[in-house]
SERO-4910 file (N, C-alpha, C, O; in steps of 0.05 Angstrom, whole numbers):
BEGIN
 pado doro    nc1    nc2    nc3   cac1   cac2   cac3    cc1    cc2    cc3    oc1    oc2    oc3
  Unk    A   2185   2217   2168   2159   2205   2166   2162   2175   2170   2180   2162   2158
  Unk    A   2144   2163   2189   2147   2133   2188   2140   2121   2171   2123   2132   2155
  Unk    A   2149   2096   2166   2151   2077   2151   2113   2075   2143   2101   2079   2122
  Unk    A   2103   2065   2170   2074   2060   2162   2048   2094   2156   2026   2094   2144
  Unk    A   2057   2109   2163   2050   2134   2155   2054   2139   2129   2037   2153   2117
  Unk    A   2071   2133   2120   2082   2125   2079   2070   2112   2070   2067   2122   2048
  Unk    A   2051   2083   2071   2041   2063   2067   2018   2068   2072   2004   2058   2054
  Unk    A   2005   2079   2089   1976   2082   2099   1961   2101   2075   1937   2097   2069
  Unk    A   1976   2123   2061   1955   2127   2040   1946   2113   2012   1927   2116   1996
  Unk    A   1973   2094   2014   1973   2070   1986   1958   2045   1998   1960   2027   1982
  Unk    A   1944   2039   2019   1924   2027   2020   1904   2025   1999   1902   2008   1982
  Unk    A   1886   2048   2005   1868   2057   1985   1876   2050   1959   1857   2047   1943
  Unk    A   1897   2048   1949   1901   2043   1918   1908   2016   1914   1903   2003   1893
  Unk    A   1922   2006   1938   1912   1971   1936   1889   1963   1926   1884   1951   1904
  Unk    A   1870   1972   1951   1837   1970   1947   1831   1973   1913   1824   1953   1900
  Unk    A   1834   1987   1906   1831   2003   1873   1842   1988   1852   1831   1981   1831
  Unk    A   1869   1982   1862   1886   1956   1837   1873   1931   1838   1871   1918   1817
  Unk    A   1859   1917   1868   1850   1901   1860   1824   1896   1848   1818   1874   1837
  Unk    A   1805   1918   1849   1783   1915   1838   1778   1921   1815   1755   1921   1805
  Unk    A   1805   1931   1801   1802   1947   1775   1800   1917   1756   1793   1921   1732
  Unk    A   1805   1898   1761   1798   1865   1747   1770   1869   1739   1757   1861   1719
  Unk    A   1766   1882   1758   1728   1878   1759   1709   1900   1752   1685   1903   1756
  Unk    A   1727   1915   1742   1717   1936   1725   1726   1947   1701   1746   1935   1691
  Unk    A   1713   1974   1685   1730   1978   1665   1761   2003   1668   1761   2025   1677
  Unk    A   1779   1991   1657   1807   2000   1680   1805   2035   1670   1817   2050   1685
  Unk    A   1790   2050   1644   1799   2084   1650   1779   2086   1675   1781   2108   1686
  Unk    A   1756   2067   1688   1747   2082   1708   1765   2065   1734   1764   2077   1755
  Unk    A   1777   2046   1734   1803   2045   1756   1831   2058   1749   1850   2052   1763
  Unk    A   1834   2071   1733   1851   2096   1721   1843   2114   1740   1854   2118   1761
  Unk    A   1820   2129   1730   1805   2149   1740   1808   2147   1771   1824   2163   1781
  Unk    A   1801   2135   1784   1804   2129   1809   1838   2130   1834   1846   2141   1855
  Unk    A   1847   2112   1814   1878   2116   1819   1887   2151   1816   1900   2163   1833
  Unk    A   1882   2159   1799   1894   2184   1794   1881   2203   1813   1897   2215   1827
  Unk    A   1856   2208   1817   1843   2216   1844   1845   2217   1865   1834   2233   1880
  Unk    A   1865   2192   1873   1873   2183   1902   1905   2202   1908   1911   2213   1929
  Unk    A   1922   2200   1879   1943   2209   1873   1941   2232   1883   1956   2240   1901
  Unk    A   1914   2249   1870   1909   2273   1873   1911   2279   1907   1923   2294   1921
  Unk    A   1892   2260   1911   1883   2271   1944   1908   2258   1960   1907   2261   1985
  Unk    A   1929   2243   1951   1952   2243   1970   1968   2270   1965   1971   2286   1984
  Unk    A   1976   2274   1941   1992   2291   1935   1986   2327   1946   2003   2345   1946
  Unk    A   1950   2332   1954   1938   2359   1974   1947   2344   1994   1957   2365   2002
  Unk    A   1954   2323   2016   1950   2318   2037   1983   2330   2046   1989   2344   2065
  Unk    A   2003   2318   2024   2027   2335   2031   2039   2358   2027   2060   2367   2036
  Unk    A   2019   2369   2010   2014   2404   2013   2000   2415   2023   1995   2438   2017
  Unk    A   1987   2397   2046   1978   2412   2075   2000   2411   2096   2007   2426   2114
  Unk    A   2008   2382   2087   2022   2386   2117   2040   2403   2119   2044   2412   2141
  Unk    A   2062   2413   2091   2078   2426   2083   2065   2459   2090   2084   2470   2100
  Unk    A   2048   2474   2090   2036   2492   2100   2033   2490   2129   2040   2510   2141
  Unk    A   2024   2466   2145   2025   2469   2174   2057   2476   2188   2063   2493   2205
  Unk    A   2070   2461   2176   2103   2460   2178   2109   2497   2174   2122   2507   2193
  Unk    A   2104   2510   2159   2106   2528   2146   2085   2551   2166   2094   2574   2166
  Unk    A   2060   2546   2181   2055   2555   2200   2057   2563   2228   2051   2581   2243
  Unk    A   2070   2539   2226   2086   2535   2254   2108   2549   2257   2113   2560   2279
  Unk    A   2123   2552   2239   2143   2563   2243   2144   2601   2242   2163   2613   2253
  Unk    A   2123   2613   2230   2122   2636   2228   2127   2648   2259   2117   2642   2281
  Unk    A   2145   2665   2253   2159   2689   2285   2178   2670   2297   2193   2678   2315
  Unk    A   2181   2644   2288   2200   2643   2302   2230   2651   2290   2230   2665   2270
  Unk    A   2254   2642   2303   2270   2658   2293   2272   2647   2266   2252   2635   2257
  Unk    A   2291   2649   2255   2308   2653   2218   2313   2632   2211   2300   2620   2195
  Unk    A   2337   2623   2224   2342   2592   2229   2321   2573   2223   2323   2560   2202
  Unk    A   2298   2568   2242   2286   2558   2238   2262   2564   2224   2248   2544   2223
  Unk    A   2254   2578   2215   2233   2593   2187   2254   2576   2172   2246   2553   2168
  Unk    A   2276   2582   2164   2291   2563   2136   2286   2543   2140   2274   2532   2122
  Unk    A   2292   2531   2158   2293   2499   2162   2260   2490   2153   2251   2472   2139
  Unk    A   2248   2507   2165   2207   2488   2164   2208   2500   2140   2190   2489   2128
  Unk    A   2216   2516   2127   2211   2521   2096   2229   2505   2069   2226   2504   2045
  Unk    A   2249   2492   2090   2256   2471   2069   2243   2440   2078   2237   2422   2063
  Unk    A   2241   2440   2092   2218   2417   2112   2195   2417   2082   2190   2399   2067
  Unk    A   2186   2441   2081   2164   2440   2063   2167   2438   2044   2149   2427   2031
  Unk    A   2188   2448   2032   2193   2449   2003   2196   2414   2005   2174   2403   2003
  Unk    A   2216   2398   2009   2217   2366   2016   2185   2353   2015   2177   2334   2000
  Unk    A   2170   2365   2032   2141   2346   2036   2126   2351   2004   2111   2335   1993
  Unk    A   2135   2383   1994   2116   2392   1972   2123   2361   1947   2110   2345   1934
  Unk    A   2161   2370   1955   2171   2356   1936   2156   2322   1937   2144   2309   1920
  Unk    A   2163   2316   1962   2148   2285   1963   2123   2283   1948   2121   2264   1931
  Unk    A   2101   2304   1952   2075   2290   1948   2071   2287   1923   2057   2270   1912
  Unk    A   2091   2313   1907   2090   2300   1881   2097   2281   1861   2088   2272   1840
  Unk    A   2123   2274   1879   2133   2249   1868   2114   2226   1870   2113   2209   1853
  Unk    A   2103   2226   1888   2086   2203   1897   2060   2208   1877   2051   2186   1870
  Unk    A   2049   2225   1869   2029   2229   1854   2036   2227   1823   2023   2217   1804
  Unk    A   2057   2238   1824   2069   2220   1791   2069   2193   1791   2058   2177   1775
  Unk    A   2086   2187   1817   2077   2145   1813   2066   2134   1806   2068   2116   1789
  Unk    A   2045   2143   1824   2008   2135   1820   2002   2140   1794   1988   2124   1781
  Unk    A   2012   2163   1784   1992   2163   1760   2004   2149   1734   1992   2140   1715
  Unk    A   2030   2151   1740   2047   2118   1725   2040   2094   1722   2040   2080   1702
  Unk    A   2031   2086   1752   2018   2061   1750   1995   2065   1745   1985   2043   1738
  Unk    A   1980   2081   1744   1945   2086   1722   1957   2077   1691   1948   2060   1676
  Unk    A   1980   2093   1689   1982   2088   1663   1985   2056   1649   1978   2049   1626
  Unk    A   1994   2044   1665   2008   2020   1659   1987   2002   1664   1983   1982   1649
  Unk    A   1969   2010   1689   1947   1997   1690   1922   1993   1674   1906   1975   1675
  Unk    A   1922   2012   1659   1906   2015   1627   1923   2003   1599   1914   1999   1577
  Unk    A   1945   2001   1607   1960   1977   1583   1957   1956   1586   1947   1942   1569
  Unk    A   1965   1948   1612   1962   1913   1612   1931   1913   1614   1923   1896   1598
  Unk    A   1911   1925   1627   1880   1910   1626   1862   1926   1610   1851   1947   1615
  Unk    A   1863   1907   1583   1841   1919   1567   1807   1934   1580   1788   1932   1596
  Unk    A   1814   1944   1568   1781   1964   1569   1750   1938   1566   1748   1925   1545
  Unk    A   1738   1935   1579   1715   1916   1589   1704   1919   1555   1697   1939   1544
  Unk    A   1705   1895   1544   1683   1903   1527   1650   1889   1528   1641   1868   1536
  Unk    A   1636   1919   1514   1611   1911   1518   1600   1887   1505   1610   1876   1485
  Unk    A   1579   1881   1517   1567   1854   1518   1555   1849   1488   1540   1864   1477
  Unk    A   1565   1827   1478   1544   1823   1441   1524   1811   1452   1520   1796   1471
  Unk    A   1510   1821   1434   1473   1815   1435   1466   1799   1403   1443   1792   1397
***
């Protein structure tokens, strides 16, 4: 996988880290962990296409796109634990918005 194909779904959570200043951080938590989510299905699709493709062909290669997959499954989760690490950390350091005294 390229370099910028790795990077292109942590965009979006840039976007998210920086605006979580400007909001209250379990709903830039919330957000972060959502994105986690929807990276971490994106590489248990591709890990199924890998895994499609390869059906009938010979043996050899069924093992190989089935450890291909097992690797991508393995990635997306690591990557979605990250994310949701840095949710975590991101609700330690920035207090919760408090509401306004009247």
């Amino acid at each position: 996988m390229t370099p910028a194909r790795r990077a292109a779904p942590l965009l979006p959570l840039a976007a998210l880290v920086a605006l979580a200043g400007c909001g209250d951080s379990t709903e830039a938590q919330q957000e972060i962990e959502a994105q986690a989510e929807a990276i971490e299905e994106s590489y248990d699709a591709e890990a199924e296409v890998v895994e499609a493709l390869a059906e009938g062909a010979p043996e050899p290669e069924q093992d190989a796109a089935e450890a291909r997959a097992k690797d991508l499954r393995q990635q997306g989760d690591s990557e979605r634990e990250h994310l949701n690490n840095m949710a975590d950390e991101l609700d330690e350091i920035m207090p919760a918005q408090q509401p306004a005294q009247q």
